[in-house]
N, C-alpha and C positions, 0 to 999 in steps of 0.2 A: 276490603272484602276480597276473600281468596276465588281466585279462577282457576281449578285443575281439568282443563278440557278435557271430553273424552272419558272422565272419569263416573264411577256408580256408587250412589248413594242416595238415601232417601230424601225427599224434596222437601223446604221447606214449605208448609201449607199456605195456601194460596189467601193474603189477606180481603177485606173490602176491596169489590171490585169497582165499586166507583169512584174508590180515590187512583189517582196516578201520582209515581215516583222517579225520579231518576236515579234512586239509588235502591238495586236492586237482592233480593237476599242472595244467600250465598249454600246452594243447596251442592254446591261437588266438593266444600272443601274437606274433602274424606280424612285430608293429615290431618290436620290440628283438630278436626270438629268429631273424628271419632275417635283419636287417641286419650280426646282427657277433656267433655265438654265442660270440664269446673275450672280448668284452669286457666285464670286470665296471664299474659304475656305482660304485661303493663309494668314497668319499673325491674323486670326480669333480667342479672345479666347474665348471660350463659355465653360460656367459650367454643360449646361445642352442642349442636343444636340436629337433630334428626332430620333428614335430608327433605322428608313430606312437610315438616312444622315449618323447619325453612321456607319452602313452598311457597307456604300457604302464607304468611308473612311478606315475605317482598309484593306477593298479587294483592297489593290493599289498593282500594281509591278513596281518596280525600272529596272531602265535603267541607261545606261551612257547617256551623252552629243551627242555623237555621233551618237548611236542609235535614240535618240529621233529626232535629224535634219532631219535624213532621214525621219522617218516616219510622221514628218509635210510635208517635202518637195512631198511626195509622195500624199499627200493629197490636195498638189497643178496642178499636173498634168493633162495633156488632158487626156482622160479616151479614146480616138477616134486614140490616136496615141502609136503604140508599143516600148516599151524601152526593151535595156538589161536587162536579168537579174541576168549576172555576174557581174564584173569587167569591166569598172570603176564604181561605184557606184551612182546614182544620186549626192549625196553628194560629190562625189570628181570631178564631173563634176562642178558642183555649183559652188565648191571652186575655181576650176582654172579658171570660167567663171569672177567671182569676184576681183581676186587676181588684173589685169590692173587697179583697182579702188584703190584698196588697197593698190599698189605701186604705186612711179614715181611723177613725180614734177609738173604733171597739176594742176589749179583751183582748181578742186573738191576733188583733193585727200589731197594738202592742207589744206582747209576750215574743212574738216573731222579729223585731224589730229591737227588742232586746238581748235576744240571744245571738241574733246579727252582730250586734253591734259590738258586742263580746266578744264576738270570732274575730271580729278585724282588732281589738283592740293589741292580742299578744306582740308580740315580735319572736316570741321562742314556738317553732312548729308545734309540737308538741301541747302547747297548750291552747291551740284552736281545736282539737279533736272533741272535746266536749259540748261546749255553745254551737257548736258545728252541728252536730246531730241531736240535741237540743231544737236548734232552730229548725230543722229537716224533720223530725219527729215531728214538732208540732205543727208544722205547713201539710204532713200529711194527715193529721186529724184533721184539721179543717176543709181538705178537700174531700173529704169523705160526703160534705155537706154541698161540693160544687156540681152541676148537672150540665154535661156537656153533650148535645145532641149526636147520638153516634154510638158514643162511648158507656159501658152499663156500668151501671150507679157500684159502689163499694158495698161489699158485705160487710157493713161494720160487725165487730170481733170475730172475724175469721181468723183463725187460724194461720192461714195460710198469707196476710197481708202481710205486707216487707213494713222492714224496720229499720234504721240506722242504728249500727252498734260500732262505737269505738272496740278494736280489736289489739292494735301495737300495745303492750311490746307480746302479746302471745303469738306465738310458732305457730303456724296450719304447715304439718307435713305431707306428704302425696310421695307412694311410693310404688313406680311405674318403669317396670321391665328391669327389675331387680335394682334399679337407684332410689335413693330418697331426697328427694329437694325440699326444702325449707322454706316458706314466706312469712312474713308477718305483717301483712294490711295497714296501713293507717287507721280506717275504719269500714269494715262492708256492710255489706246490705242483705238482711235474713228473712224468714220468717216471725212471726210472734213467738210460732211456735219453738222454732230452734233457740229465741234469744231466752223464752223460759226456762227453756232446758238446761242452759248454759250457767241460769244461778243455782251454787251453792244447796245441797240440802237442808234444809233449819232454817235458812236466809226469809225474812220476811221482809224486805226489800222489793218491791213494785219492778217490773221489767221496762217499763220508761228508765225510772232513775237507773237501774243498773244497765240501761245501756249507755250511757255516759261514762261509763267505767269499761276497764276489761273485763271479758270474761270469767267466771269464775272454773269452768269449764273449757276447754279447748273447743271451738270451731272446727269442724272436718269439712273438706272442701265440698263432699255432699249437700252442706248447710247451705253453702254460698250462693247467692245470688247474681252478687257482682263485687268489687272491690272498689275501694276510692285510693289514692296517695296524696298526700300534701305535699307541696313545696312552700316552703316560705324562707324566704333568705333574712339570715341574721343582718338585723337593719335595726336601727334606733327609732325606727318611723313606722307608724302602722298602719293599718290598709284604710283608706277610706270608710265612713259607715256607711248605711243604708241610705238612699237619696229620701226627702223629707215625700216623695209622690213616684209612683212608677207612670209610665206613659209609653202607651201603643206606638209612637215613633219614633220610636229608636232606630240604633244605626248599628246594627251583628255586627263586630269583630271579623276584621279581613285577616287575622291572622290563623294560619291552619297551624294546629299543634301536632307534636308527635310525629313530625314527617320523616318518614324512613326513607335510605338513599337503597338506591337498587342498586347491589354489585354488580360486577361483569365474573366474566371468568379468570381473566388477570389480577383483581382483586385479593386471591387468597397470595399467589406468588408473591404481590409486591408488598403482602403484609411481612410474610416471611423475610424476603430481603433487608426489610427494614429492618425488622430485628436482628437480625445478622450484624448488620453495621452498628444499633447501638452494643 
């Protein structure tokens, strides 16, 4: 989360006030948040970077796994209806609201636990991207049916509900203060309405199944939501499936991903030098 003290810009609006966070929004970062709010930095490599995007990049702070659910999830709230603000946590409420999906032998929890199981099966990256959003599409139709006190229920067929669409191998270009930079997403995340748009004229193909596929259309970064990337290393072994029961006591991952190292100002010289000597 970027810190530019001192700085003016429009505040992010103020969530449910009876939840409490320790991780707070980020209403000054004026570089990165008003030069391009579509475009995520994630998997991005750039040699030469604008001094405010810069900025606003090194000023992050790390959280767990855990922390961060909450503070999305609190961002999802009625802001008109009062929540605890001890124990149980929105988050542990979530979780137990979820878990009847997550267990047990109906349809949906099946179909979900299949398409799982599919994602872990590949070993080649490339071919998790479909059972991936497969399983992610259908988890979100089924919440559409979960009621989480707080949180307002889903407009089923809006419009406007996100979608998981596989996107790799198409281009999303962005072209800002006369450059064009290129990305191509593993898969992001849309509206209903942009991933319709996106099929083919004539195509009578359902926009579920064609988001399993790429585009037939280009994405513009205006579409996007959010971006996902895979990693998966070329291994003869593949990922575990799905555990046969999910359960409330779990143990979040200590490990913080993504951790960026903060330069000094000797940083750029001794990059240089080095290059010198190779």
């Amino acid at each position: 989360m970027a810190d530019s003290t001192g700085a003016t810009a429009p505040q992010t609006p103020a969530r449910n006030s009876a939840l409490s966070s320790n991780l707070k929004s980020t209403p000054h970062a004026v570089g990165s948040a008003t030069v391009s709010e579509n475009i995520s930095t994630v998997g991005v490599q750039v040699s030469d970077v604008r001094p405010w995007i810069s900025h606003d990049v090194r000023n992050f702070k790390e959280c767990k796994a855990d922390e961060m659910l909450q503070t999305l999830l609190e961002r999802c709230t009625d802001s008109s209806q009062s929540l605890p603000k001890k124990s149980p946590t929105l988050l542990e409420i979530s979780l137990k609201a979820v878990l009847p999906l997550c267990n047990g032998d109906a349809a949906p929890t099946r179909k979900i636990k299949k398409h799982l199981s599919n994602f872990c099966k590949p070993n080649v990256e490339k071919k998790t991207y479909s059972p991936f959003v497969e399983a992610a599409n259908s988890a979100l139709d089924e919440l559409e049916n979960v009621n989480v006190p707080g949180i307002p229920a889903f407009e089923k067929n809006s419009k406007t509900n996100i979608l998981f669409h596989v996107n790799d191998p198409s281009i999303i270009e962005q072209c800002h203060q006369g450059k064009t930079s290129t990305r191509k997403p593993d898969v992001v995340v849309v509206s209903y309405e942009s991933a319709s748009n996106a099929i083919a004229a004539g195509k009578s193909t359902g926009v579920r199944k064609s988001a399993c596929k790429r585009p037939d259309k280009r994405f513009q970064w205006m579409n996007i939501r959010s971006t996902l990337e895979f990693k998966r290393p070329n291994s003869k072994r593949s990922l575990a499936g799905p555990p046969p029961a999910y359960k409330m006591d779990y143990v979040a991952p200590a490990v913080l991903y993504m951790k960026y190292m903060k330069k000094n100002e000797n940083d750029n010289d001794n990059d240089n030098d080095r290059r010198g000597r190779e």
